[in-house]
TORKOL-4160 file (C-alpha; in steps of 0.2 Angstrom, whole numbers, padded with zeros to 4 digits, m for minus):
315
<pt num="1" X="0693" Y="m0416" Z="0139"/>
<pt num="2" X="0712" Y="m0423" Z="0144"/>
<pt num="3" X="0723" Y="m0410" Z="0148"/>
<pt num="4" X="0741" Y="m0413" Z="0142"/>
<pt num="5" X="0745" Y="m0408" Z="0163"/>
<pt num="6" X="0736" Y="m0426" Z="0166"/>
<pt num="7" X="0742" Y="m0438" Z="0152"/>
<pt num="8" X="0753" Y="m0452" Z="0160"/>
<pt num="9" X="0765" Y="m0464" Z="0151"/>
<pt num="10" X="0756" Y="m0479" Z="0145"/>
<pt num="11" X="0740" Y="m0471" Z="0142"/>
<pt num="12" X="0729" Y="m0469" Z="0125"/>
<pt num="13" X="0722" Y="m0454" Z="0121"/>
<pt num="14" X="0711" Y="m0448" Z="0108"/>
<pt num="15" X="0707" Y="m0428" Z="0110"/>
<pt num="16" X="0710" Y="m0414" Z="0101"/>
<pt num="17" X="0722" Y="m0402" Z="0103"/>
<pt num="18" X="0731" Y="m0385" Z="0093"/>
<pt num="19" X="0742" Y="m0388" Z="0084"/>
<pt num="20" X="0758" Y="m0378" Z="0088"/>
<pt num="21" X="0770" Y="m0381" Z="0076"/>
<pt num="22" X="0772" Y="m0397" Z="0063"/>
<pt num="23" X="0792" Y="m0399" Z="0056"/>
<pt num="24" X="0796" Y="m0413" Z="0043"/>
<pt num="25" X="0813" Y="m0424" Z="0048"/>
<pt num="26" X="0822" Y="m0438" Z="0044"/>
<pt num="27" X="0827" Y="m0450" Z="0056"/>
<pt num="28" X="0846" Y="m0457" Z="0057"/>
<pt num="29" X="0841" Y="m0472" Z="0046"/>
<pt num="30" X="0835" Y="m0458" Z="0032"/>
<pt num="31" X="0815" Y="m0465" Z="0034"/>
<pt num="32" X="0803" Y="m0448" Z="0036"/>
<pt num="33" X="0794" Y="m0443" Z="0051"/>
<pt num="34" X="0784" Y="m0425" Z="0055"/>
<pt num="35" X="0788" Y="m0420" Z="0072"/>
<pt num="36" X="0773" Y="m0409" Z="0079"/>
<pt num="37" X="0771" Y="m0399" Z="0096"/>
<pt num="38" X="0752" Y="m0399" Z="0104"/>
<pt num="39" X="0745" Y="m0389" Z="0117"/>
<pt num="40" X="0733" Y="m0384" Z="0125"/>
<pt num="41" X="0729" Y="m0372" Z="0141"/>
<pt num="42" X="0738" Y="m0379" Z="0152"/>
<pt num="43" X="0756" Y="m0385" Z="0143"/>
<pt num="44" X="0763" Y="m0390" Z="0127"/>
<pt num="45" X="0768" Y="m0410" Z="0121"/>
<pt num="46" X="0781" Y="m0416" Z="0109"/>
<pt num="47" X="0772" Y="m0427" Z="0094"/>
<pt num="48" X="0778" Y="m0437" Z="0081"/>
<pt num="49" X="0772" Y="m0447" Z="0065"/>
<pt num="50" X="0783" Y="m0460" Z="0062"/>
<pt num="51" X="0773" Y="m0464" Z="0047"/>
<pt num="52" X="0767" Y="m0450" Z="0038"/>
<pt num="53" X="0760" Y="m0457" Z="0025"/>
<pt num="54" X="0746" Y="m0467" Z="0034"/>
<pt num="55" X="0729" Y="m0465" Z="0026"/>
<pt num="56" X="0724" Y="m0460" Z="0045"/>
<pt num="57" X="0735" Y="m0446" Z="0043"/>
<pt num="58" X="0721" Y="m0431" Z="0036"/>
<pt num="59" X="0728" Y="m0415" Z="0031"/>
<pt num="60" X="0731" Y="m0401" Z="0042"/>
<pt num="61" X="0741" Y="m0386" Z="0044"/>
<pt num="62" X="0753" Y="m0379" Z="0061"/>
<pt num="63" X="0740" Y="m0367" Z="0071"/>
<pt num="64" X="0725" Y="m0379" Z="0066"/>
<pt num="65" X="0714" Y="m0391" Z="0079"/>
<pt num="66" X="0716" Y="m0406" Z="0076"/>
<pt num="67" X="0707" Y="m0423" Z="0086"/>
<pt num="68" X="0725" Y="m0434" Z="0088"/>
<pt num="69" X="0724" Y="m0453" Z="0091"/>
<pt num="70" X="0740" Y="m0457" Z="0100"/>
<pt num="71" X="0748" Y="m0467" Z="0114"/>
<pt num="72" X="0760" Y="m0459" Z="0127"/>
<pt num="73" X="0776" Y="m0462" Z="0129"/>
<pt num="74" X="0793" Y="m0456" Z="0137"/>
<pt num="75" X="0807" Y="m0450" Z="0130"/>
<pt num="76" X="0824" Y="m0442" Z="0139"/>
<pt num="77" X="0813" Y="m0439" Z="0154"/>
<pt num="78" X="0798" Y="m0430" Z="0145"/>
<pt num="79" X="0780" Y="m0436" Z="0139"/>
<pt num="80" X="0779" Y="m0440" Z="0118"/>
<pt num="81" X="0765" Y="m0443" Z="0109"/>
<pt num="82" X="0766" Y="m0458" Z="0097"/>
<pt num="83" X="0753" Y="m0454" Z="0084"/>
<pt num="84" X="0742" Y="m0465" Z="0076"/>
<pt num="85" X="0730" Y="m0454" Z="0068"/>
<pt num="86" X="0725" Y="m0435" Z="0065"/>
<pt num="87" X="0709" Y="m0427" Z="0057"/>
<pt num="88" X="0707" Y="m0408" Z="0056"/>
<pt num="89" X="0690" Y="m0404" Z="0067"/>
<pt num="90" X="0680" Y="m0389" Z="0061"/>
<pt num="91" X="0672" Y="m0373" Z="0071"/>
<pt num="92" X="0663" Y="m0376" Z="0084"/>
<pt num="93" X="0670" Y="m0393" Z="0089"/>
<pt num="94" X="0682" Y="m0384" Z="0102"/>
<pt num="95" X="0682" Y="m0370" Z="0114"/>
<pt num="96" X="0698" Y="m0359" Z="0110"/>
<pt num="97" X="0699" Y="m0354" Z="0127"/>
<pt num="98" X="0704" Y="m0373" Z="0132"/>
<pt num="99" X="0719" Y="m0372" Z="0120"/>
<pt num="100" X="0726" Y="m0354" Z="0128"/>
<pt num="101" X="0739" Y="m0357" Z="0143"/>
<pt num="102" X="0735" Y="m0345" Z="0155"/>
<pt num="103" X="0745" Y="m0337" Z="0169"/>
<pt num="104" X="0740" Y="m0348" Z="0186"/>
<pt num="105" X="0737" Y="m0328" Z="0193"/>
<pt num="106" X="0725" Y="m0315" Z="0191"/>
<pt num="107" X="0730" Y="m0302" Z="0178"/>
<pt num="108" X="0717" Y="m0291" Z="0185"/>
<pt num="109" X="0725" Y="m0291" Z="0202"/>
<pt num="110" X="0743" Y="m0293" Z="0195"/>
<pt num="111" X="0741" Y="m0276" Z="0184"/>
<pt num="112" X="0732" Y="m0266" Z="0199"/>
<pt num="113" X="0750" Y="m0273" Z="0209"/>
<pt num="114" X="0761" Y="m0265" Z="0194"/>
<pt num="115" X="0750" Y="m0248" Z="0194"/>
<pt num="116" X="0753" Y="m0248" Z="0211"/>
<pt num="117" X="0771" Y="m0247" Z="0209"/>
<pt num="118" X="0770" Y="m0234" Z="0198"/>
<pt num="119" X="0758" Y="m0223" Z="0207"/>
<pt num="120" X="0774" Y="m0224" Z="0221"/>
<pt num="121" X="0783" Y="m0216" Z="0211"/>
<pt num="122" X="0791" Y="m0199" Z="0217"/>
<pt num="123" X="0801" Y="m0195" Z="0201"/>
<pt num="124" X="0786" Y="m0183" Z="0192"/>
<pt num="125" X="0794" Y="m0187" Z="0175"/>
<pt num="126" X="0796" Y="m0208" Z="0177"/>
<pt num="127" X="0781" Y="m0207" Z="0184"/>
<pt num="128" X="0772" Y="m0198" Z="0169"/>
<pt num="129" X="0780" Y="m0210" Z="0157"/>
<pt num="130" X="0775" Y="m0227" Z="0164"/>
<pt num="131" X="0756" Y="m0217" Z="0167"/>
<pt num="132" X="0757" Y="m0214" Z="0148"/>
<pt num="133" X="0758" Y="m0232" Z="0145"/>
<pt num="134" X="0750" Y="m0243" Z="0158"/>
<pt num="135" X="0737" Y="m0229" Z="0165"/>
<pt num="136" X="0732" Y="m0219" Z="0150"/>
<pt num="137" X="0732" Y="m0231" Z="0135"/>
<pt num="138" X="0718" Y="m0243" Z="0136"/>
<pt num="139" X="0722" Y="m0255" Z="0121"/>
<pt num="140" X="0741" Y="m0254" Z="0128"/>
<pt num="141" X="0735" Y="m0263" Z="0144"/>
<pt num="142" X="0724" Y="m0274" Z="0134"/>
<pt num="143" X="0738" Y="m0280" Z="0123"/>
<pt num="144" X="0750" Y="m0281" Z="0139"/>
<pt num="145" X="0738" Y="m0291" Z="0150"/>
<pt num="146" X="0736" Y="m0306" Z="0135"/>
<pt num="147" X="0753" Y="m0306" Z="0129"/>
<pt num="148" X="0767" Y="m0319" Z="0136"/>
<pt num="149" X="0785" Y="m0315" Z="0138"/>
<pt num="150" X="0793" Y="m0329" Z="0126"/>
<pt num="151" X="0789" Y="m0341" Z="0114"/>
<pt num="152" X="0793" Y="m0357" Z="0122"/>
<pt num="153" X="0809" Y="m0355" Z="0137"/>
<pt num="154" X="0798" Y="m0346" Z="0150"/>
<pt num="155" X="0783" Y="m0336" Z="0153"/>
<pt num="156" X="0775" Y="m0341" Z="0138"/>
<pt num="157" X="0757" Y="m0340" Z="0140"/>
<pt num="158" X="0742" Y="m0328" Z="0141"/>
<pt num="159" X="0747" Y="m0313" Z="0156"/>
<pt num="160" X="0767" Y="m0321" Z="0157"/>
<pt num="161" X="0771" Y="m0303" Z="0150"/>
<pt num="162" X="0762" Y="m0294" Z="0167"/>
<pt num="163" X="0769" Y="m0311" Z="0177"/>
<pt num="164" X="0787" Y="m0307" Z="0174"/>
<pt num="165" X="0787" Y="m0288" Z="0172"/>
<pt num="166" X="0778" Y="m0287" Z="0188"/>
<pt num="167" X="0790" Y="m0300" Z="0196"/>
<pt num="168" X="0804" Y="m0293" Z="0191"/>
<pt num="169" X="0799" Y="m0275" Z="0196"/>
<pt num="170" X="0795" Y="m0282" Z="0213"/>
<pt num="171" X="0814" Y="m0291" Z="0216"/>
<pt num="172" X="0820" Y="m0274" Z="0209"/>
<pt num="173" X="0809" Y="m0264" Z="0223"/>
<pt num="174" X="0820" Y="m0277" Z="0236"/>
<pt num="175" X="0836" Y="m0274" Z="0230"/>
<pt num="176" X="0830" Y="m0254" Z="0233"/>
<pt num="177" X="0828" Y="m0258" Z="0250"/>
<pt num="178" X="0844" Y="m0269" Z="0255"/>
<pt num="179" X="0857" Y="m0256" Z="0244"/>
<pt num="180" X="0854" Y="m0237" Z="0246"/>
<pt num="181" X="0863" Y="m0233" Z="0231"/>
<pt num="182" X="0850" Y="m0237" Z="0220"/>
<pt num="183" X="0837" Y="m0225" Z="0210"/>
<pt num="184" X="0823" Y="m0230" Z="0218"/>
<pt num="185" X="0813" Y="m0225" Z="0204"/>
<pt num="186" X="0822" Y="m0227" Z="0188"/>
<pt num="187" X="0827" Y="m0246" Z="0193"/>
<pt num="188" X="0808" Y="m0250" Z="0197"/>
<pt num="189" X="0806" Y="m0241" Z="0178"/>
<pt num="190" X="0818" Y="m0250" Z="0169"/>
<pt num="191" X="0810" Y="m0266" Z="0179"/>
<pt num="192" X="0792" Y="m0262" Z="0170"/>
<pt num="193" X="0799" Y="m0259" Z="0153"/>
<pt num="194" X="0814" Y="m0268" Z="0151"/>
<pt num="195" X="0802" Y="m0282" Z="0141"/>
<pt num="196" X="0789" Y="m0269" Z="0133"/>
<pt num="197" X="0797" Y="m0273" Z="0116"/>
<pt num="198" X="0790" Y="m0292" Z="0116"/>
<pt num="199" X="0774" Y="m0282" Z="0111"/>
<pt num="200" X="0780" Y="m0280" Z="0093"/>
<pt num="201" X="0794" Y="m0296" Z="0096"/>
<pt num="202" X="0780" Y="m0308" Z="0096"/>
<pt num="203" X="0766" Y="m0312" Z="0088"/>
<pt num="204" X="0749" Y="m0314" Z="0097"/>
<pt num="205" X="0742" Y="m0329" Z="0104"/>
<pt num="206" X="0738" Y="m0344" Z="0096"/>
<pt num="207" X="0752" Y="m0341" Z="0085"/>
<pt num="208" X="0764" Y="m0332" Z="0099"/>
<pt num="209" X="0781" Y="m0334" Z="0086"/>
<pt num="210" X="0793" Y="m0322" Z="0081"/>
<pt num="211" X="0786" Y="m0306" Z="0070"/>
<pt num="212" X="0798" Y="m0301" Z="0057"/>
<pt num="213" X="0803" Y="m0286" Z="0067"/>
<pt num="214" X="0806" Y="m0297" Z="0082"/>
<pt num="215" X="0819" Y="m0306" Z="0072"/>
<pt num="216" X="0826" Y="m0292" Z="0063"/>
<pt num="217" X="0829" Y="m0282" Z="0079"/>
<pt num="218" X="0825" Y="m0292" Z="0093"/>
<pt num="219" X="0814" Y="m0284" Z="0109"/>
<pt num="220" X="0827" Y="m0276" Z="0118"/>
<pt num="221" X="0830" Y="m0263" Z="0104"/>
<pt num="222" X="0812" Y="m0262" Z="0100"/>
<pt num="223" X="0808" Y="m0259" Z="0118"/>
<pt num="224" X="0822" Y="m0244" Z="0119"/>
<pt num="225" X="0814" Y="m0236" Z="0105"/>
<pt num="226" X="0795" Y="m0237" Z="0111"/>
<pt num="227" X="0802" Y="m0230" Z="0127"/>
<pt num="228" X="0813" Y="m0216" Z="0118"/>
<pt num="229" X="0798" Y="m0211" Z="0106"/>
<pt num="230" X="0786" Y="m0209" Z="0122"/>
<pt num="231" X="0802" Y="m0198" Z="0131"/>
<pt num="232" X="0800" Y="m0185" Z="0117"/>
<pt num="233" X="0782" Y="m0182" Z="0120"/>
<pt num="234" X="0785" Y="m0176" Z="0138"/>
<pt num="235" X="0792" Y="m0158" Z="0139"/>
<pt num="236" X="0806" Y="m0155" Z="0149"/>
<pt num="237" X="0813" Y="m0176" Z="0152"/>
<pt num="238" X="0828" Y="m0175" Z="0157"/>
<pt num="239" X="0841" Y="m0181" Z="0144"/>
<pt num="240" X="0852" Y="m0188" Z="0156"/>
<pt num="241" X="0838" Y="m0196" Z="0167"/>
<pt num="242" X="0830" Y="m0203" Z="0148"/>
<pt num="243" X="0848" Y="m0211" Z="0143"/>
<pt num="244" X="0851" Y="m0217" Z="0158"/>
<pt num="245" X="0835" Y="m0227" Z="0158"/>
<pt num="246" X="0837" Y="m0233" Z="0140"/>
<pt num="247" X="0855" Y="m0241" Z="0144"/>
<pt num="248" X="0846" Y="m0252" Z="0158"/>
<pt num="249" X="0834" Y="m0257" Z="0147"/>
<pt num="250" X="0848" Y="m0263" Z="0132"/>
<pt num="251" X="0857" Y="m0268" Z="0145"/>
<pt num="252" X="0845" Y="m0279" Z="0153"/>
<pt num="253" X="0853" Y="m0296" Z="0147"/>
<pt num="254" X="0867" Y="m0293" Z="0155"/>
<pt num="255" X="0879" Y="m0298" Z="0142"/>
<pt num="256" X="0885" Y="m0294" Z="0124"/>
<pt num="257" X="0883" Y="m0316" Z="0120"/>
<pt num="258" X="0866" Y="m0315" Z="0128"/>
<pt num="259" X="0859" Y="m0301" Z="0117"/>
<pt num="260" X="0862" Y="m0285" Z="0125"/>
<pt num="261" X="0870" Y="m0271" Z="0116"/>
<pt num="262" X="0878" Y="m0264" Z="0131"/>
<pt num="263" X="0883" Y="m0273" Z="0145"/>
<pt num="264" X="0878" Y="m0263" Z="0163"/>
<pt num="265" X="0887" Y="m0246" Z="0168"/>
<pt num="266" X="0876" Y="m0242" Z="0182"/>
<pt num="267" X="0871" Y="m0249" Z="0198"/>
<pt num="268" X="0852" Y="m0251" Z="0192"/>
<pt num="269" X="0858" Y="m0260" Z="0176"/>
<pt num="270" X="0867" Y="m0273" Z="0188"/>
<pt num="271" X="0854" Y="m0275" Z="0198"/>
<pt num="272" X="0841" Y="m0274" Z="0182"/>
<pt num="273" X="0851" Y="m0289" Z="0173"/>
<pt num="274" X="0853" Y="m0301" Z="0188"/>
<pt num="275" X="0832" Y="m0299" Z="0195"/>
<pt num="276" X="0829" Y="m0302" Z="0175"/>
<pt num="277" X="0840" Y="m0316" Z="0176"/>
<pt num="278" X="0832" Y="m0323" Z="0192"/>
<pt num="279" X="0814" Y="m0323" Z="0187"/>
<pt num="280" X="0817" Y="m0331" Z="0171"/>
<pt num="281" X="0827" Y="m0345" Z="0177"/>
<pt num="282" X="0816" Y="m0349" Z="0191"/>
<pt num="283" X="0801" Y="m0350" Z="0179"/>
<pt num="284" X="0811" Y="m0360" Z="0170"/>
<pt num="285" X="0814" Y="m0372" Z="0185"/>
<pt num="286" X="0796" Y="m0370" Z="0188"/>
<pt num="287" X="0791" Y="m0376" Z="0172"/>
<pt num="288" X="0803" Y="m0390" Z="0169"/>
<pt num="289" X="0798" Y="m0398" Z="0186"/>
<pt num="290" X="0781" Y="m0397" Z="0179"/>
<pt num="291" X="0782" Y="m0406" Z="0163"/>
<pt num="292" X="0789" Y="m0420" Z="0171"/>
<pt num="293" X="0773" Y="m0424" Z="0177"/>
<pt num="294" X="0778" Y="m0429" Z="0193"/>
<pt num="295" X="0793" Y="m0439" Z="0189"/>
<pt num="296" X="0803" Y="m0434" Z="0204"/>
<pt num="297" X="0820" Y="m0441" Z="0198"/>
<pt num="298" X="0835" Y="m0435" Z="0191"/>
<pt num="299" X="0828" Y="m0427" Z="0171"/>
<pt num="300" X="0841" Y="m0426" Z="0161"/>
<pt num="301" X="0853" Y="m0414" Z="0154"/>
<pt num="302" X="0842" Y="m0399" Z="0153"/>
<pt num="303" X="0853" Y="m0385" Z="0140"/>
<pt num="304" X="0846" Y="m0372" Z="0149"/>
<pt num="305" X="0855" Y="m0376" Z="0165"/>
<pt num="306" X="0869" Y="m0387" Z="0158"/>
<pt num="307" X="0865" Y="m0398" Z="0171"/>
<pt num="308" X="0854" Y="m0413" Z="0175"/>
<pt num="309" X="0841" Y="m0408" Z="0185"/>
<pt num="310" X="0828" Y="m0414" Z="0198"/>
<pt num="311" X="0815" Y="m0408" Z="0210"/>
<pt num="312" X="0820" Y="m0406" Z="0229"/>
<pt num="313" X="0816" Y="m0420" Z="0239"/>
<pt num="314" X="0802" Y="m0417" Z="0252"/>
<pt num="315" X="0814" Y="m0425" Z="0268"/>
């Protein structure tokens, strides 16, 4: 099989692929074109029909297999398939698992890290919480092991829910260690559930798009109230301790434009928000680089950053 991580510019490629999504459009000149995104385990490839209407165009849906009939092009710094013909494959012509982008690190070994954390814990009520979840709940870890931590911008694959929790968690056990004045335990709890509501925000894999109770209320509130409806099934939490930990989580985003309700009040809310922020815009670095497929000039305008971007030179 060609894996979208090897195509090169110029090359014809005839493979099949999932289909990601598939959006009808209209060039500037008003002439119809479908705009499709592939993928497979390891990245994803912007795809268009410029001619929908050719007989070698079959029927298919968004989240089929289809084998794809296209040459590779470039476009604004990124790899574009120029198709020339799909057909719908059946069962059993594809192995799902090739289709699936998987986390580059072992979840096994990356949940074992996260548990460890928790096991570290000296709070006896935090600690119970997060065993409630990740220790005691078997299909919780299942679900939290296979789900990614976005749809498209970072993390999105199988385990990038573990990957970032677990990264973030870490930076947030360094900032612990370089600034006294943070609660040791609660930042390290916020940390490990401040992206628990991406669960129910998300869809699973293949699909992995917004539910409707991820559009409705987004994974910050969600994740608040999975945390505050576990709180009240430990006697005795301590109210102030449960909304102090709450607030980090809603204020995770660090501010109002970006989706939090509450900007930080505390320390670990601060330091929450920016180890949150981190991770997620060096994976986005990390992934940008990536799908340049070893172009090592200047990209582009890249919205994320508002900048135009390019790798480090190895000098």
């Amino acid at each position: 099989m060609k894996y979208i991580e090897s195509l090169r510019e110029g090359e014809r490629v005839g493979e099949i692929y999932l289909c990601k999504s598939r959006q009808a459009a209209l060039t500037k000149a008003g002439k119809p074109y479908e705009s499709l995104i592939l993928q497979d385990k390891t990245g994803v490839l912007d795809a268009k029909i410029w001619d929908p209407n050719s007989q070698g165009i079959d029927e298919f849906d968004a989240l089929d297999y289809i084998d794809v009939m296209g040459d590779v092009t470039s476009f604004q710094g990124s790899l574009q398939l120029n198709v020339k013909r799909i057909r719908k494959v059946r069962e059993g012509e594809y192995n799902p698992a090739d289709y699936l982008p998987v986390s580059e690190k072992d979840i096994d070994s990356m949940y074992q890290e996260l548990t460890k954390l928790i096991g570290d814990m000296k709070n006896p009520y935090l600690k119970q919480l997060c065993a409630k979840f990740f220790l005691q709940d078997k299909d919780f870890e299942r679900r939290f092991k296979f789900h990614s931590a976005a749809k498209s911008v970072h993390h999105g694959f199988v385990g990038g829910l573990l990957e970032h929790t677990l990264s973030v968690a870490k930076l947030c056990d360094c900032y612990t260690k370089m600034y006294p004045i943070l609660h040791r335990d609660l930042l390290i709890t916020a940390a490990i559930f401040h992206d628990i509501g991406k669960l129910k925000e998300l869809s699973v894999f293949p699909e992995n798009d917004y539910t409707d109770e991820g559009q409705l209320l987004g994974h910050i509130v969600i994740g608040a109230e999975m945390v505050g409806e576990k709180i009240r099934t430990i006697p005795g939490f301590p109210v102030k301790l449960a909304n102090e930990l709450r607030h980090c989580i809603l204020a995770h985003h660090g501010e109002l434009e970006f989706g939090s309700p509450k900007k930080p009040a505390l320390a670990e809310a601060v330091a929450l928000s920016f180890a949150d922020n981190t991770d997620a815009k060096m994976q986005t670095m990390k992934e940008a680089l990536a799908a340049a497929n070893g172009n090592n000039g200047w990209l582009g305008y890249n919205r994320l950053f508002e900048s135009n971007i390019r790798k480090t030179s190895e000098e």
